[in-house]
ROMILO-391572 format. One record per atom (N, C-alpha, C): residue in three letters; x, y, z. Coordinates in steps of 0.001 Angstrom, whole numbers, padded with zeros to 6 digits, always signed. Atoms other than C-alpha are relative to their C-alpha. Example, Ala and Ser with C-alpha at 12.3 -4.5 7.8 and 13.67 -1.06 7.14 Angstrom:
BEGIN
ALA+000890-001190+000000
ALA+012300-004500+007800
ALA+000900+001200+000000
SER-000820-001190-000060
SER+013670-001060+007140
SER-000770+001090+000730
This chain:
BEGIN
UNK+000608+000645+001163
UNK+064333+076973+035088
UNK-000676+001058-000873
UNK+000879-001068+001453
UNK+063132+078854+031643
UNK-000939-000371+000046
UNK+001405+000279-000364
UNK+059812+079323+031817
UNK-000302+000753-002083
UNK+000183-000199+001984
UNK+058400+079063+027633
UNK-001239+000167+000136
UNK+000993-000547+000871
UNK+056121+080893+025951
UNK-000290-001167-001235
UNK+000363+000532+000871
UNK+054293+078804+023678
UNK-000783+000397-000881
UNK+001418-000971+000697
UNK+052396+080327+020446
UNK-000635-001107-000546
UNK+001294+000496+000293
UNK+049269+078735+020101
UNK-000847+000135-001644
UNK+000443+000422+001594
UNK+048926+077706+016250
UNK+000365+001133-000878
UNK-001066-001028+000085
UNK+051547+080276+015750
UNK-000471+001299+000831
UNK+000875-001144-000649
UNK+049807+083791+017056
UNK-001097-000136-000478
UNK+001614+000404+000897
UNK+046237+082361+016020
UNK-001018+001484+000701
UNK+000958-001400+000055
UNK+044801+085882+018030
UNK+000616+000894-000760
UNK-000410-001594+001188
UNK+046540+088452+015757
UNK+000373-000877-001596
UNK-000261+000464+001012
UNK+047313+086016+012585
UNK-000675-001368-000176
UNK+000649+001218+000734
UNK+045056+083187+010491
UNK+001011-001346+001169
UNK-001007+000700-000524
UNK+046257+080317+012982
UNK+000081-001052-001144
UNK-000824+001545+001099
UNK+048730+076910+011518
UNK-000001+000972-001607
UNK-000414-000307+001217
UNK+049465+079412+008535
UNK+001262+000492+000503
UNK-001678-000510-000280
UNK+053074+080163+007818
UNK+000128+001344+000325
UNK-000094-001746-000375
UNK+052225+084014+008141
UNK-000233-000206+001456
UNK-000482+000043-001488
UNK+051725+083006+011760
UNK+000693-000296+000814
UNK-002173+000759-000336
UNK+054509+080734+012311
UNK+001052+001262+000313
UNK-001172-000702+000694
UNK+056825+083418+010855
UNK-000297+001309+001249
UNK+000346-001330-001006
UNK+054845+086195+013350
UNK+000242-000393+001149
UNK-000111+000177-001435
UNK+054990+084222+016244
UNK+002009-000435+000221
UNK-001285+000351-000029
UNK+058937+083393+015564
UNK+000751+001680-000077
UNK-000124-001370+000143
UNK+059245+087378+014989
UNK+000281+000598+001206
UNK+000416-000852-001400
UNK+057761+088234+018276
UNK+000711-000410+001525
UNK-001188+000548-000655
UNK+060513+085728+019927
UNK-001102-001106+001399
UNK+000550+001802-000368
UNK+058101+082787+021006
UNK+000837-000976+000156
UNK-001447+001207-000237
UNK+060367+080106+022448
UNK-000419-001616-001093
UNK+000380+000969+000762
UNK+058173+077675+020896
UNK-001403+000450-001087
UNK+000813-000039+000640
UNK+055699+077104+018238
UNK-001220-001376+000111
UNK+001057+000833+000157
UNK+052826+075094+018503
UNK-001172+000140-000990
UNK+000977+000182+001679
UNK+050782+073179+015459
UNK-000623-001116-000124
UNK+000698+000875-000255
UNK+048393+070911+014862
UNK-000001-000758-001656
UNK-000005+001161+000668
UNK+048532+067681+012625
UNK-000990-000841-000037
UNK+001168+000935+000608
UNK+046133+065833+010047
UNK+000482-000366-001136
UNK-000426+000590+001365
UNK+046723+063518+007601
UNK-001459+000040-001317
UNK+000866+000006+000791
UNK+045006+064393+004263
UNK-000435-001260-000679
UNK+000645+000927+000918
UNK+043302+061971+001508
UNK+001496-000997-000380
UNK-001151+000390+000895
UNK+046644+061119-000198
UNK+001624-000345+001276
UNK-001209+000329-000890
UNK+048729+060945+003471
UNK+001034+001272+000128
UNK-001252-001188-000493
UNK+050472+064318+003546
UNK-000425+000676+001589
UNK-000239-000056-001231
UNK+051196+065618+006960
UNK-000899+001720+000016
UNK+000792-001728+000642
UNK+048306+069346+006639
UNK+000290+000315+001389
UNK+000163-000472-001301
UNK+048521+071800+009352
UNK-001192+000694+000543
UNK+001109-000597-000487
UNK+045507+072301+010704
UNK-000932-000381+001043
UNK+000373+000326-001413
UNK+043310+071972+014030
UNK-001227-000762+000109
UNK+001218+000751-000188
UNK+040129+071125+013302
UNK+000073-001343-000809
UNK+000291+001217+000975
UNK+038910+067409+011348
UNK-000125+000480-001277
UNK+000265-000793+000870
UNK+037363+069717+008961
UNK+000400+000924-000600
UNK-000824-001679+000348
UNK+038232+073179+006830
UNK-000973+000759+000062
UNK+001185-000841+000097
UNK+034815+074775+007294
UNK+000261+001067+001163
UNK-000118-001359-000801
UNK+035957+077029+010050
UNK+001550+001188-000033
UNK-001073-001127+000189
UNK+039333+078427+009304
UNK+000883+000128-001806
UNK-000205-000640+001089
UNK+039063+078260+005668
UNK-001288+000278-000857
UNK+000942-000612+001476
UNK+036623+079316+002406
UNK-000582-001619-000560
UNK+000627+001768+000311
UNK+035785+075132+002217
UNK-001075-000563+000367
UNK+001394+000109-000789
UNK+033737+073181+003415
UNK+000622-001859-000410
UNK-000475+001528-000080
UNK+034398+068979+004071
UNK+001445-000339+001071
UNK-001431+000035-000522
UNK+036826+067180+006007
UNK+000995-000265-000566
UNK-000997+000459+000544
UNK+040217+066827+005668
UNK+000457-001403-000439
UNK-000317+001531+000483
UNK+040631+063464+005463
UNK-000662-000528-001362
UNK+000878-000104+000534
UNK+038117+063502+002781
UNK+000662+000616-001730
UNK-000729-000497+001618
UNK+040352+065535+000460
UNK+001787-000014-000366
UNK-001351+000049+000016
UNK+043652+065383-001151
UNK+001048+001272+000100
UNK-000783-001337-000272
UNK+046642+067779-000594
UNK+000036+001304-001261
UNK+000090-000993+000872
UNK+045950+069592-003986
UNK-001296+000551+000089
UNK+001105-000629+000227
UNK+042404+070134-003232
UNK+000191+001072+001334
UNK-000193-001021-001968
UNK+043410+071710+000633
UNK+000498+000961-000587
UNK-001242-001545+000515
UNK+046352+074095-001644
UNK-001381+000640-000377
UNK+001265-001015+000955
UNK+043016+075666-003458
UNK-000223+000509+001111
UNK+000118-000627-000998
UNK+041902+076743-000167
UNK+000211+001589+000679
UNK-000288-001357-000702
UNK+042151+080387+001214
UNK+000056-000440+001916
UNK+000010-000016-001269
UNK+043168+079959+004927
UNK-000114+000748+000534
UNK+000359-001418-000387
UNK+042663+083591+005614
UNK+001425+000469-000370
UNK-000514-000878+000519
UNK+044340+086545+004391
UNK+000789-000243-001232
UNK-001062+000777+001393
UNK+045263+084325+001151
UNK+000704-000741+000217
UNK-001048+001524-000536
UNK+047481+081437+003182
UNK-000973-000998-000403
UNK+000355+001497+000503
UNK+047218+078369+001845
UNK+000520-000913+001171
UNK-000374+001220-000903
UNK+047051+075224+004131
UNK+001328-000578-000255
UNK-001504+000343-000248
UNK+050899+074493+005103
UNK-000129-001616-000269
UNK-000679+001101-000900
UNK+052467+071104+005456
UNK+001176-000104+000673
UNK-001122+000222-000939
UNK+054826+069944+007993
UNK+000957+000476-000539
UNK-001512-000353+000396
UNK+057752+069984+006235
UNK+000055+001764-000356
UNK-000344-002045+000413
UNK+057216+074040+004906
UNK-000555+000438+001194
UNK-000608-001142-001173
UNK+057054+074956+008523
UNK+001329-000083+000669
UNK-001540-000101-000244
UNK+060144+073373+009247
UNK+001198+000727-000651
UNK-000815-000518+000941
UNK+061819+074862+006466
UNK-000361+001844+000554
UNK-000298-001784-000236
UNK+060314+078686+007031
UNK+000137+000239+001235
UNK-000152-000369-001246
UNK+060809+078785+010930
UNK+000911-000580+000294
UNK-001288+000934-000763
UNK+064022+077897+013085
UNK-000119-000347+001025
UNK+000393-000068-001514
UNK+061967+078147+016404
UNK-000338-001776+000324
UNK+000578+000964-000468
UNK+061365+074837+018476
UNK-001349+000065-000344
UNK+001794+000297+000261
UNK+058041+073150+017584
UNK-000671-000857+001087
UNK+001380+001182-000654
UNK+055109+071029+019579
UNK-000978+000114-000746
UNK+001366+000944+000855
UNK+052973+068803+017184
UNK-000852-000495+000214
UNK+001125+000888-000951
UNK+049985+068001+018429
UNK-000803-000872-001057
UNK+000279+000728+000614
UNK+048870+065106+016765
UNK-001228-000605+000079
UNK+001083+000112-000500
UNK+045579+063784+016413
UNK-000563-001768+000429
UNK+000235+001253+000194
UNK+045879+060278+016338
UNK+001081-001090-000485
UNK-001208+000869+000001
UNK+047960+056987+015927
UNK+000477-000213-001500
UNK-000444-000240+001598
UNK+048097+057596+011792
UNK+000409+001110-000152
UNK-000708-001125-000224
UNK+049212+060874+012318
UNK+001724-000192+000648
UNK-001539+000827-000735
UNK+051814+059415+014810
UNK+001050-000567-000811
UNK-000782+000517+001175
UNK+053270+057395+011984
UNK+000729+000209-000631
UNK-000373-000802+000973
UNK+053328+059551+009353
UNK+001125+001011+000157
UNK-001047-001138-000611
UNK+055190+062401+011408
UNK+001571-000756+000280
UNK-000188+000693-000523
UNK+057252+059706+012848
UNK+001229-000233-001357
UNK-000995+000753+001312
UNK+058793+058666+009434
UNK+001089+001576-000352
UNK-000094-001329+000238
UNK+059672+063017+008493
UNK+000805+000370+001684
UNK-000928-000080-001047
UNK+060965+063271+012373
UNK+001735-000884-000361
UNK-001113+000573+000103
UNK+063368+060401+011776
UNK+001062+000444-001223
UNK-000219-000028+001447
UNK+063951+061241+007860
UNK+001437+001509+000680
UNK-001091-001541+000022
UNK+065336+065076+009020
UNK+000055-000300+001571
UNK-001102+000215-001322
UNK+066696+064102+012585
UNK-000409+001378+001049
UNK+001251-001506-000777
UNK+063805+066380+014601
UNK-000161-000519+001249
UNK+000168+000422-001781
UNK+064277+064765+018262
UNK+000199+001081+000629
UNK-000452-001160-001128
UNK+065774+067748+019815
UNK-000698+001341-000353
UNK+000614-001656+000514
UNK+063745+070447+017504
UNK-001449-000394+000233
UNK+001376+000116+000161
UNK+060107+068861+018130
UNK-000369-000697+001420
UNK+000483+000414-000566
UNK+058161+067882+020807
UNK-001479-000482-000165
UNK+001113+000608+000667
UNK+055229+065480+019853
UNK-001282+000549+001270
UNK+000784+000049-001108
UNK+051966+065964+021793
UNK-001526-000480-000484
UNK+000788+000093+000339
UNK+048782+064881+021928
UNK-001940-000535+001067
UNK+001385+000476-001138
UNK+044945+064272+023983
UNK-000078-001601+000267
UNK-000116+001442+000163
UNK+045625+060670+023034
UNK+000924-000554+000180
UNK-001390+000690-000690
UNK+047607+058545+025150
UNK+000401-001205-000925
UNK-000913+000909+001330
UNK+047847+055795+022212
UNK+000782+000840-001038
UNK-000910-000681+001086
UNK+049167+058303+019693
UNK+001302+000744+000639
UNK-001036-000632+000044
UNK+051765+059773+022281
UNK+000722-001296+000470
UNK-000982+000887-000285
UNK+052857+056070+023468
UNK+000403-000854-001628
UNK-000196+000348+001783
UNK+052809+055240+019062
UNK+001261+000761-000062
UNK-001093-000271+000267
UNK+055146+058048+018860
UNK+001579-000398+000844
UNK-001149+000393-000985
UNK+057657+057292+021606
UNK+000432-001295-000061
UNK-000859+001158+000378
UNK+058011+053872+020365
UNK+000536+000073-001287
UNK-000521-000390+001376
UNK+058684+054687+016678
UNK+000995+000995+000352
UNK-001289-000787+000276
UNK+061040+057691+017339
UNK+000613+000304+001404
UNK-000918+000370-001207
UNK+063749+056503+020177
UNK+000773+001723+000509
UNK-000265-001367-000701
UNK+064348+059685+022562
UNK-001253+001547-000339
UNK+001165-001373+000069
UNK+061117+061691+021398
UNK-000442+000686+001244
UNK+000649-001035-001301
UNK+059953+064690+023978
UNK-001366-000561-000447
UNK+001096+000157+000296
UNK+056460+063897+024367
UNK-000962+000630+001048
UNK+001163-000932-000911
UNK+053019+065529+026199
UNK-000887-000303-000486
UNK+001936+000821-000465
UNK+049847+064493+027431
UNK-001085+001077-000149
UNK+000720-001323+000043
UNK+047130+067531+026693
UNK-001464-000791+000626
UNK+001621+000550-000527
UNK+043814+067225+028852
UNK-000926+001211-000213
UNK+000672-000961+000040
UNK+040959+069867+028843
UNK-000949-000578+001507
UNK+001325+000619-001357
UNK+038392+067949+031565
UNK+000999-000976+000856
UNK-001470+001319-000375
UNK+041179+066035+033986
UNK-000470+000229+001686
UNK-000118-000049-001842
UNK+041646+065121+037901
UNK+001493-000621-000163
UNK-001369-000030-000031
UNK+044932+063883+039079
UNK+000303-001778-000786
UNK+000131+001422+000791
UNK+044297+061004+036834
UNK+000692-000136-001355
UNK-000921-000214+001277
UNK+046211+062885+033817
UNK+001261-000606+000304
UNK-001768+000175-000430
UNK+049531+062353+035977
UNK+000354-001269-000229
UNK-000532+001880+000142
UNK+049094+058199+035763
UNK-000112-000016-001169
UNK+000351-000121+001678
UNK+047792+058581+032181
UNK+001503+000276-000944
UNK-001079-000274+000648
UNK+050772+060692+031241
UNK+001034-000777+000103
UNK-000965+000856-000360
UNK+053086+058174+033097
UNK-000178-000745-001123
UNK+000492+001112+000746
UNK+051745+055119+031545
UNK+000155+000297-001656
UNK-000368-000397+001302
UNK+052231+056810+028154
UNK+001251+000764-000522
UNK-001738-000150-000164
UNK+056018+057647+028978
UNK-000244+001651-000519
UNK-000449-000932+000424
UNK+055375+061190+028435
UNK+000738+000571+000888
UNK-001010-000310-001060
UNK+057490+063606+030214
UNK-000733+001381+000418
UNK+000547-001359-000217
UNK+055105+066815+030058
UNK-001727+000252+000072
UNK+001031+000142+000721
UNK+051626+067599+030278
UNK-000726+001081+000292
UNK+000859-001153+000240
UNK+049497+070465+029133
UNK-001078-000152+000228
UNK+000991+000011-001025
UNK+046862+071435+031119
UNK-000900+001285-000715
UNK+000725-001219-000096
UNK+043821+073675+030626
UNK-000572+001184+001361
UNK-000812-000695-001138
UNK+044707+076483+032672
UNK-001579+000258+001156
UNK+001825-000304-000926
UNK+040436+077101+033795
UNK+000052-001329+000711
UNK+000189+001169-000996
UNK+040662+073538+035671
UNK+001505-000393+000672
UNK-000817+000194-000390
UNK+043983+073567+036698
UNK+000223+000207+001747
UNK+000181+000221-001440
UNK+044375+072750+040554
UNK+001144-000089+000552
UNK-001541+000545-000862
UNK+047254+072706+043123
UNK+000105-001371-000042
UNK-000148+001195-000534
UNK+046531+069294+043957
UNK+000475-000919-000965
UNK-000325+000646+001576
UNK+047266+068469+040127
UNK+001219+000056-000243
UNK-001882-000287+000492
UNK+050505+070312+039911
UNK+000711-000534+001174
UNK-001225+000564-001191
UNK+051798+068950+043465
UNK-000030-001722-000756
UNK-000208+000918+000205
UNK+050956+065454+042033
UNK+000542-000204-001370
UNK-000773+000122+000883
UNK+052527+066167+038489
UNK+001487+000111+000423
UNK-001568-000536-000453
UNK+055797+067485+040212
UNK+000474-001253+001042
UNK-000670+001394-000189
UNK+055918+063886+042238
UNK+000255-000488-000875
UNK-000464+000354+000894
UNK+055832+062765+039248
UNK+001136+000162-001285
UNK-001000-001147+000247
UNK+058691+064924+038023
UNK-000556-000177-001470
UNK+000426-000154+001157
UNK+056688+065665+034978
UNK-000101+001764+000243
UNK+000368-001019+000157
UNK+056530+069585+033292
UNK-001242+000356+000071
UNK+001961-000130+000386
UNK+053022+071074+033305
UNK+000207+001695-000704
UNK+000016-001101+000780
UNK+052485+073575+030542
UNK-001746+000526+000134
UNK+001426-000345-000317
UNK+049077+075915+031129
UNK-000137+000476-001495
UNK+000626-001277+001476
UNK+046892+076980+028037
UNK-001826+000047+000795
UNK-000950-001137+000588
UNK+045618+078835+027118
UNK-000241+001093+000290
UNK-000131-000851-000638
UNK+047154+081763+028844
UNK-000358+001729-000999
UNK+000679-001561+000388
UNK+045611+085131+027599
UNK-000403+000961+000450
UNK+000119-001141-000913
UNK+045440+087454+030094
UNK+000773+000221+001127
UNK-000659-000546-000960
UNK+047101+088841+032795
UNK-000176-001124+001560
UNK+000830+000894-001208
UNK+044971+086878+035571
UNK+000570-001439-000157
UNK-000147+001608+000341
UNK+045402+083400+033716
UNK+001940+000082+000145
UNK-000915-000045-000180
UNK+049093+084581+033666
UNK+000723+000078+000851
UNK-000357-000026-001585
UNK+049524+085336+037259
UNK-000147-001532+000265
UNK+000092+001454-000554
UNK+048381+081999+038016
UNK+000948-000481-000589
UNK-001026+000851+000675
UNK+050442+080281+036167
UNK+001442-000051+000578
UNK-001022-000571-000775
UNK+053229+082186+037842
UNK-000130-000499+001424
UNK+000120+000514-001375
UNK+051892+081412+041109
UNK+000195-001379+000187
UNK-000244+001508-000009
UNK+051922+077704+040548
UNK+001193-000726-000298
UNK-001456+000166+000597
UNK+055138+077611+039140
UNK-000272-000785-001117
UNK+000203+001351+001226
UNK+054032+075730+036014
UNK+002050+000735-000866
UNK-001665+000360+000798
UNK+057049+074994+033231
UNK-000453+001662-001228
UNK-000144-000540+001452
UNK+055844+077231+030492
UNK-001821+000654-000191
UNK+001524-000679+000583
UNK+052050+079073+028736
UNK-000216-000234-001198
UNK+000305-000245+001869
UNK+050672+078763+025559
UNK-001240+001000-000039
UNK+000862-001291-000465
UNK+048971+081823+024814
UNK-000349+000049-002139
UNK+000995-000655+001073
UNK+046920+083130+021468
UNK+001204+001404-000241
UNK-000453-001025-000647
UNK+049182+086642+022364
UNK+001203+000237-000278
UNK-001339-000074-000244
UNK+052891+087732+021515
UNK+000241+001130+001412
UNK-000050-000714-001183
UNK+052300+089842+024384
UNK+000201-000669+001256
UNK-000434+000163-001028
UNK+052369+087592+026812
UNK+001598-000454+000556
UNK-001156+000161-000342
UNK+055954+086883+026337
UNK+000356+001245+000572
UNK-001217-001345-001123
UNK+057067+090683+027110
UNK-001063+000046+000983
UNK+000941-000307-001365
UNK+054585+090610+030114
UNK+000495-000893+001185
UNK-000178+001479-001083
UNK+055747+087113+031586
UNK+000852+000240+000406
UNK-001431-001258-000430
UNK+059314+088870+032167
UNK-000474-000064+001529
UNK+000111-001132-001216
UNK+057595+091112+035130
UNK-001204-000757+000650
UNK+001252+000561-000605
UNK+054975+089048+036329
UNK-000134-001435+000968
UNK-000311+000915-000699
UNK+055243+087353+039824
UNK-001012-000871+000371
């Protein structure tokens, strides 16, 4: 089994993360996947960005929801990127994506743009919220989907069931054998984040998880040699 590198809001440690200059760096550096985070602005466009707000990874200040998609373009996202939407990362990258979505209006919205350009096999939805990943999996028939926890016991594995996902990303500092033997009854993937070092990368290895999401284009040429 291929074991995937995932870049974490494209390379968000060496490039402005969810800007296309990171996308484009982490698709450079031969990232199997890309991972991005989804908010619907004032006006309903699909923005890429992580937090509720723009006060920490841009020159703003308010939340997103709060403003419309021409007031987000004004924005400096660092190094002069302007806040993406969905569709212009599909267009400048060819790499597999995971959307982490924040919610069941997010779900929707994506939902309509999945079906519109025929993105089942190029996207994998994900999200902390088991209504927004069982929203998407009923709206778009054959969606990949994933359960993301940060604070969990083996209580993610029924969670993720119950919300038909098929994968679920784990935070790699609480991650437990007893978690991954009871995800793997459950023949569910378990993806670790986020992997950034050597140590967090061994483990990962040791556990046999599916895949890393790392900050790092380094940890792809490292994961190679690393038992």
């Amino acid at each position: 089994m291929n074991f995937l590198t995932i870049g974490h809001r494209g390379v968000m440690g060496v490039e402005p993360e969810n800007t296309l200059r990171s996308f484009v760096a982490a698709q450079q550096a031969g990232l199997d996947v890309i991972e991005l985070d989804l908010h619907l602005s004032k006006d309903g466009a699909l923005v890429v960005m992580h937090d509720t707000d723009v006060d920490r990874t841009t020159d703003g200040t308010g939340a997103i929801a709060d403003k419309t998609l021409a007031e987000l373009r004004a924005l400096d996202a660092g190094r002069g990127e302007r806040v993406p939407v969905f569709e212009e990362v599909l267009d400048a990258v060819k790499s597999p994506l995971q959307a982490e979505i924040k919610d069941v209006a997010a779900a929707r919205a994506l939902a309509e743009v999945m079906t519109k350009r025929d993105l089942v096999a190029r996207v994998e939805v994900s999200s902390f919220h088991d209504d927004a990943v069982a929203e998407i999996a009923r709206l778009v028939p054959g969606v990949r989907t994933a359960l993301i926890a940060s604070r969990y016991g083996t209580d993610i594995v029924d969670r993720a069931v119950e919300a038909g996902a098929a994968t679920v990303c784990l935070n790699i500092r609480r991650l437990t054998l007893e978690v991954v033997e009871h995800a793997r009854k459950a023949d569910l993937r378990i993806i670790g984040w986020v992997v950034n070092t050597q140590d967090h990368l061994r483990l990962v290895r040791a556990l046999e998880l599916d895949g890393a999401t790392t900050d790092y284009p380094e940890i792809k040429r490292t994961g190679r040699f690393t038992a």
